[in-house]
N, C-alpha and C positions, 0 to 999 in steps of 0.2 A: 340532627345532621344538617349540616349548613346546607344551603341553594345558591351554587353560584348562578346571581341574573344580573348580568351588567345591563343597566338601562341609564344611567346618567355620564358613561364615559366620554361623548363629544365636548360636552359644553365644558366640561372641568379641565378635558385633557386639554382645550383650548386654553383654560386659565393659566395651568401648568407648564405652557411652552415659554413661557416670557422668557425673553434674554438673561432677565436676572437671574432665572433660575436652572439656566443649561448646566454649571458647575455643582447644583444644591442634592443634597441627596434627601429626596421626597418621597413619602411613604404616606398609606391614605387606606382607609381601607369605610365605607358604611354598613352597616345595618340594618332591615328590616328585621325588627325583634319579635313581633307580631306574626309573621312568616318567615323566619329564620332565612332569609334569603338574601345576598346579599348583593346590595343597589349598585355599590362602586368600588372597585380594587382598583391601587396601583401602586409596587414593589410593599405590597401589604405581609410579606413575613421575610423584608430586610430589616434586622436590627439596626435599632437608632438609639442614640443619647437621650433617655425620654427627659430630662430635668425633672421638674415638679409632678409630670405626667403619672410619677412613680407614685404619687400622694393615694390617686386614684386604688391602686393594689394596696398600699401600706393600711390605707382608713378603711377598705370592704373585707381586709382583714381581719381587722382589731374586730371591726362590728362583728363577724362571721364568730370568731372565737372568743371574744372577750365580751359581745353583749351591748348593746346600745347604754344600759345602765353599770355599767362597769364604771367605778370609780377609786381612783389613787388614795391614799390615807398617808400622811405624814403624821408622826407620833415624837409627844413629849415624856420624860420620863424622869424619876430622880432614883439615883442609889445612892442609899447610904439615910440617915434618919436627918430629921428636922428638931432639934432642941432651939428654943428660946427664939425663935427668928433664922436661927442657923441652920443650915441645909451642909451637914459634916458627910460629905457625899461629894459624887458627880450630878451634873444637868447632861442627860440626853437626849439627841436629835434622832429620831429614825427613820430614816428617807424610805418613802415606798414607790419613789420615781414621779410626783407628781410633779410637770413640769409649768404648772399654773398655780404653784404656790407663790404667795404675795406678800409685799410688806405690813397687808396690812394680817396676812394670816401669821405673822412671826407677830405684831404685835398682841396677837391674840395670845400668844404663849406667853408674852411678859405681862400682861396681865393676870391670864394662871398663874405664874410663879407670884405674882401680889398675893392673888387670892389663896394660894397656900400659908400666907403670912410669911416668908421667905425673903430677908432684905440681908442676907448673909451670905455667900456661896464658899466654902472651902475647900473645893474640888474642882474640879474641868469640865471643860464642855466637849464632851464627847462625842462625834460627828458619826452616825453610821449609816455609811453609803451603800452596803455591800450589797442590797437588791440589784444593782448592776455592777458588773466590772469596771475595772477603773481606768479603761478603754472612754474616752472624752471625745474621741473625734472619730469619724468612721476614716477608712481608706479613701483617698481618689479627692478629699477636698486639699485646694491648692491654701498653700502657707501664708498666702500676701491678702489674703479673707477672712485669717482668723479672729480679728479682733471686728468685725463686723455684726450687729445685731442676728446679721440672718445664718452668722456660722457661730452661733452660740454654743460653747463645751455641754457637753450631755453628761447629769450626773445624777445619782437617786435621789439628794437633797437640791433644789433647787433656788431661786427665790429673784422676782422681778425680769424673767424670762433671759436670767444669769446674764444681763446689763447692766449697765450704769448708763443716766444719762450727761453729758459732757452739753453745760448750757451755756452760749457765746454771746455776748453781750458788749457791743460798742461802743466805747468811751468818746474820747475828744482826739482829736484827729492828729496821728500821727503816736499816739501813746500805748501803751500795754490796753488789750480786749479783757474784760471782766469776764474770765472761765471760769465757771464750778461746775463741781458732779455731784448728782444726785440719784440716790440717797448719799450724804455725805458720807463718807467712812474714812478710817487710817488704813482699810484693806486697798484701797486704789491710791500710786500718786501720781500726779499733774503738775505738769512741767509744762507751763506755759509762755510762749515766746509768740502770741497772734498781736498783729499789729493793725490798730484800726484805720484804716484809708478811705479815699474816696473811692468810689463807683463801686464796681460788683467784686463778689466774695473772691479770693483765693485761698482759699483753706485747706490745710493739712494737719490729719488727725492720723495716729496711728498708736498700736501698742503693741512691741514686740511679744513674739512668739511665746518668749521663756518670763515674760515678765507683768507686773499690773500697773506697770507705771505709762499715762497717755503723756502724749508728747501732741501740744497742742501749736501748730506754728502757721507763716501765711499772714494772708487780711482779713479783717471782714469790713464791709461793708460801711461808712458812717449810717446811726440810726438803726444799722442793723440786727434784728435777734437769730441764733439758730438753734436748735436742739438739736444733736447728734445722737442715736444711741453706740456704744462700746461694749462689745463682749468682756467678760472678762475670763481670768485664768482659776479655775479650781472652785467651782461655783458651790461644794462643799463646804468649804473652809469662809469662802465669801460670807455664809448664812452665818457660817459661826463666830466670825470676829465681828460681823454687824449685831448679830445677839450680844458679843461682850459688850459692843456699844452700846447698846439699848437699855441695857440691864443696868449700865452705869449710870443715864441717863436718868434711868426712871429709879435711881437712890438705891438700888442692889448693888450693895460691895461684891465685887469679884476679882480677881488677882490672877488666878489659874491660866491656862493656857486652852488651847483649843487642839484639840486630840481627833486625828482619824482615825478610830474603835476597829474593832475584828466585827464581824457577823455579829444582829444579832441574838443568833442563837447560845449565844454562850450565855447570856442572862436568861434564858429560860431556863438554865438547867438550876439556879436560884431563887433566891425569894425573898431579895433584899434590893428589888427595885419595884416603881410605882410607875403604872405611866397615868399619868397626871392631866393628858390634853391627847385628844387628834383630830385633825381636821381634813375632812374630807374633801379634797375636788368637785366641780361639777362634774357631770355625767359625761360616759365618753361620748356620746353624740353631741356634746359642747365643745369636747376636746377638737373632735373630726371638723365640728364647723369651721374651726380656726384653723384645724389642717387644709381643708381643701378650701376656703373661698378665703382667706386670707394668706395662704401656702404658709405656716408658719413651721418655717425646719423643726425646731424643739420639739415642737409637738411631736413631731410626726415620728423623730426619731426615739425621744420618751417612749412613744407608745410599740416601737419596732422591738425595743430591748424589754417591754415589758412581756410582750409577744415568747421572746425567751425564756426570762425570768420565769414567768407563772408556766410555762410548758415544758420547757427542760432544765428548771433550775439555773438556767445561766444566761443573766442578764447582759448578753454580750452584744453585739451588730452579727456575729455569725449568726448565733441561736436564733435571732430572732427573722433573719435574712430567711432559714430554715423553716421557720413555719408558716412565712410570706410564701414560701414555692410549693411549700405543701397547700395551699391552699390555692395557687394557679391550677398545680394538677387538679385540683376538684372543678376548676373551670377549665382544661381540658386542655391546656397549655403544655406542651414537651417542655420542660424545665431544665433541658440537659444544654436547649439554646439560647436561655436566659441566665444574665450576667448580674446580678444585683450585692452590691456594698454598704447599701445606708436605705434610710425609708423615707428620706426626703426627696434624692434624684439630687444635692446637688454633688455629689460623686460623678466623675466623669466617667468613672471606668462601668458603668451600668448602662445594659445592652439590651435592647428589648423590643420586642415588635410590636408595629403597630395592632396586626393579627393578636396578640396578648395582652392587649390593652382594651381589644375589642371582646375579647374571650368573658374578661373580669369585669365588664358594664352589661354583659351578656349574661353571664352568671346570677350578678346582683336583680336584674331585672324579673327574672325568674325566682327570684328570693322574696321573702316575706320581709327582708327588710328594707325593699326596694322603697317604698315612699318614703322611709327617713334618709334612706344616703339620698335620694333624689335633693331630696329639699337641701343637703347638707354642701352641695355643690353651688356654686356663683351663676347667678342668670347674669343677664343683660343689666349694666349699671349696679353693680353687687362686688364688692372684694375686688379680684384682679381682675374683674369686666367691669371696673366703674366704669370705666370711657369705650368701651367696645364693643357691638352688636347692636345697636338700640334701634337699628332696623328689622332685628326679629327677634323683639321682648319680647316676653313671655309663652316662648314655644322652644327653649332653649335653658340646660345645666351644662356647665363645662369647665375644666380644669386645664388653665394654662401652665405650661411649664416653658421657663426661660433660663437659659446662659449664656454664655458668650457665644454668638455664632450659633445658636441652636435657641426654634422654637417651635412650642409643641401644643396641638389643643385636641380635646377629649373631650366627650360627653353623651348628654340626649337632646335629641330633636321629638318635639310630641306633634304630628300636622294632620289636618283629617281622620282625628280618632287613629292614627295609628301612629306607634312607637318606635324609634331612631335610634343607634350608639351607631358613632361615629369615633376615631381617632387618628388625626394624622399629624403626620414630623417631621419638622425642615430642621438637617444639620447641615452645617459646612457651609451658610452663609457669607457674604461680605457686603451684600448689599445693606442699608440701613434694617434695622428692625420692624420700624413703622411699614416698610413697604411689605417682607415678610404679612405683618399683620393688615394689610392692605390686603395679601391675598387671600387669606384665610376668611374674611369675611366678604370676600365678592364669592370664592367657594362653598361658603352656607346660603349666600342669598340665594345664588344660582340653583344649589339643592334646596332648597325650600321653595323656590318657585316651581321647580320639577316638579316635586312632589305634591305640590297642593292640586298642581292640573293634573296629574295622575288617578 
C-alpha cells in the first residue's frame, strides 16, 4: 500500500510556477520504492498524452509475458519439387512478425535457395503475413507522418525497418541533385525535381498515403550530402519484389508474381512443402533496448501485436492493447481510466496517468526482471538522453516521450542506496521544447539534491 509523504513539494512547486507553464497541463508524481512512500505528487492521476512514455508498459509487458529470451522466426519454404535445377513449385515467405529482419537476412535466403541448387523458379513468391492482421497502422496516428521512418507500416514480414533510404547528393550549381534510394528496387519510384543551390538546405521529401512513389523536390545545399529515411507502403510485398530482385540478380530465373497467401495453416494440413531456412531475431531484451532507449515505434508496435497473436490468436492493435491492460491490473492500475491504441504512444488518442506509469516501474522493480529492463532504459548520454542529464550520470534510467506540444519523462533514480520511479507529463505546451526540457532537468537536480541530504 502506497504512503503518501510529501516532502519535496516547495522546491518543485516552485519550479512549476514559471509563467511558461500557467496554461501546461503538468502531472508528476515520485516514488520511494524501497518504502513505498511517496516523495512528491502533483495532478498525479490526471491523464496525459503519454507519447513514447507508453514504451515503458508496452516493453515490461512483452518481458512479463513473452520472456526476455523470446525471439521472432521468419521462415523460408518451397512447395512443389525441385527437378534438374527447377523448383516446379512456389517460394515461401512466412512472417512471424520479426521487425529487425534485414537485408542482409533476406540475403541469407537467396543464398539457401543457391544452396538448394535452384537457379529455376516456376511458381510465385508467396508472402504470408497472417501472424498479424492486415491492420498497418494503429488508430490516432496523423496522415501527413506516414511516410516518415518513425511511422513505419507494421507487418509480420518486415525488412530494413520497412524504409528506404532516399541519398541527396549535390551536383553543380543550379542543376538537378543526384537522388537515389536504397536498397534500390522497382518496388519504390522517385520523382525527383531537387535543385542544387547555394547556402542551406530546403528540402521537400514526401510519399503519398496510397502510393510508393517519393517525390523528391526543394535545394540542397552546394557540396551538400543527406540521407533521409522513407517509410514505405505494404512492407510485405516490399520483402517480396526485393526478393524477385535479388533472385534475379544472383542468376535465379523467376517470372511469377508475388502472392499475398491465406494463413499458414493451410500447408500444414499437407506435405508438399519444405521449409528450407529460418532465421531467428535477437532476443527480446535486444528488441526492448531499441524500444526504450532509442524509442523505436516498430519495435514497439511488432511486439504489441505479437502480445496478441501468441495470446489470443489475433495479431491485432486491439488484442494486443488487451493484454498490455491486463497486465497494468497486475500493477494495480484501474484500466477502465486508461485509454491505449498503439504500443508506441505515438497515437494521440492514449490517455494515461502519470499514477500508471508509476504503478508499471513499481511493479517492474518488485519483479525479478528488474535488472534487465533497468539496464534496458537510456541513462544520461545514452539514446534519447545523448545530450540530457549529464549533471546526474549514472544515478538515473528514463524514457522520454515526445510530440507535438507534449513532453514526457519516466524512470529510476538510484541516490543513497535507496530506489526512485518517478514519472511526469507536460501536454499542451507552446513554449519552445528545450525550455519544457530545461525544466525537467532542473526538477531531477532539485530532487536528487533533496534526497541525497535526506
Amino acid at each position: 500500500m502506497l504512503i503518501l509523504l510529501l516532502v519535496a513539494s516547495l522546491s518543485i512547486d516552485s519550479i512549476l510556477s514559471q509563467p511558461e507553464l500557467e496554461h501546461v497541463h503538468v502531472g508528476m508524481i515520485v516514488l520511494n520504492l524501497d518504502e513505498d512512500s511517496v516523495i512528491y505528487a502533483n495532478n498525479y492521476q490526471k491523464n496525459m498524452v503519454p507519447a513514447s512514455n507508453l514504451k515503458i508498459v508496452t516493453s515490461a509487458a512483452a518481458l512479463t509475458f513473452l520472456g526476455s529470451d523470446f525471439r521472432f522466426k521468419t521462415r523460408l519454404a518451397i512447395k512443389g519439387e525441385v527437378h534438374g535445377g527447377e523448383l516446379h513449385g512456389d517460394l515461401i515467405v512466412i512472417g512471424g512478425g520479426d521487425p529487425s529482419f534485414s537485408l542482409e537476412n533476406l540475403e541469407a535466403f537467396v543464398m539457401t535457395i543457391r544452396e538448394h541448387d535452384i537457379s529455376r523458379i516456376d511458381g510465385n513468391i508467396i508472402l504470408i503475413d497472417g501472424y498479424f492482421t492486415q491492420e498497418r497502422l494503429p488508430i490516432g496516428w496523423a496522415w501527413h507522418y506516414l511516410d516518415a521512418r518513425y511511422a513505419a507500416e507494421i507487418s509480420a514480414i518486415s525488412m530494413n525497418r520497412n524504409v528506404v533510404n532516399v541519398r541527396i547528393e549535390a551536383t553543380r550549381l543550379g542543376a538537378y541533385a543526384d537522388v537515389s534510394i536504397e536498397p534500390l528496387t522497382a518496388y519504390v519510384k522517385l520523382i525527383n525535381t531537387m535543385i542544387t543551390k547555394p547556402g542551406d538546405d530546403s528540402i521537400i521529401i514526401f510519399r503519398p498515403p496510397d502510393e510508393n512513389t517519393i517525390y523528391v523536390d526543394g535545394g540542397i545545399g552546394f557540396n551538400h550530402t543527406r540521407n533521409i529515411e522513407v517509410a514505405v507502403k505494404d512492407p510485405a510485398m516490399f520483402v517480396g519484389q526485393y526478393l524477385k530482385e535479388r533472385l534475379s540478380e544472383s542468376n535465379i530465373e523467376f517470372s511469377g508474381r508475388c502472392i499475398r497467401g491465406a494463413d499458414f495453416s493451410i500447408y500444414e494440413r499437407g506435405s508438399d512443402y519444405i521449409i528450407i531456412d529460418s532465421i531467428l531475431s535477437v532476443s527480446l531484451s535486444d528488441i526492448i533496448k531499441e524500444i526504450n532507449m532509442e524509442s523505436v515505434n516498430l519495435y514497439a508496435e511488432a511486439v504489441l501485436k505479437t502480445l496478441g497473436s501468441h495470446y489470443l490468436k489475433e495479431g491485432s492493435f486491439r488484442a494486443g492493447v488487451s493484454i498490455v491492460k491486463e497486465f497494468l491490473r497486475r500493477c494495480g492500475a484501474d484500466t477502465s481510466l486508461v485509454e491505449l491504441y498503439d504500443g508506441s504512444g505515438l497515437s494521440r488518442y492514449n490517455l494515461i496517468s502519470p499514477y500508471n506509469i508509476m504503478l508499471v516501474l513499481r511493479y517492474m522493480y518488485h519483479s525479478k526482471l528488474f535488472d534487465g529492463f533497468y539496464e534496458l532504459m537510456a541513462g544520461p548520454g545514452q539514446g534519447t538522453l545523448e545530450n540530457r542529464f549529464n549533471s546526474i550520470s549514472g544515478v538515473m534510467r528514463a524514457k522520454t516521450g515526445t510530440l507535438d506540444a507534449i513532453s514526457c519523462l519516466s524512470g529510476y533514480l538510484k541516490l543513497n542506496n535507496q530506489n526512485y520511479c518517478f514519472s511526469m507529463m507536460f501536454n499542451n505546451f507552446v513554449c519552445p521544447r528545450k525550455k519544457i526540457e530545461k525544466i525537467q532537468e532542473d526538477i531531477l537536480k532539485e530532487l536528487k539534491a533533496f534526497l541525497e541530504e535526506a
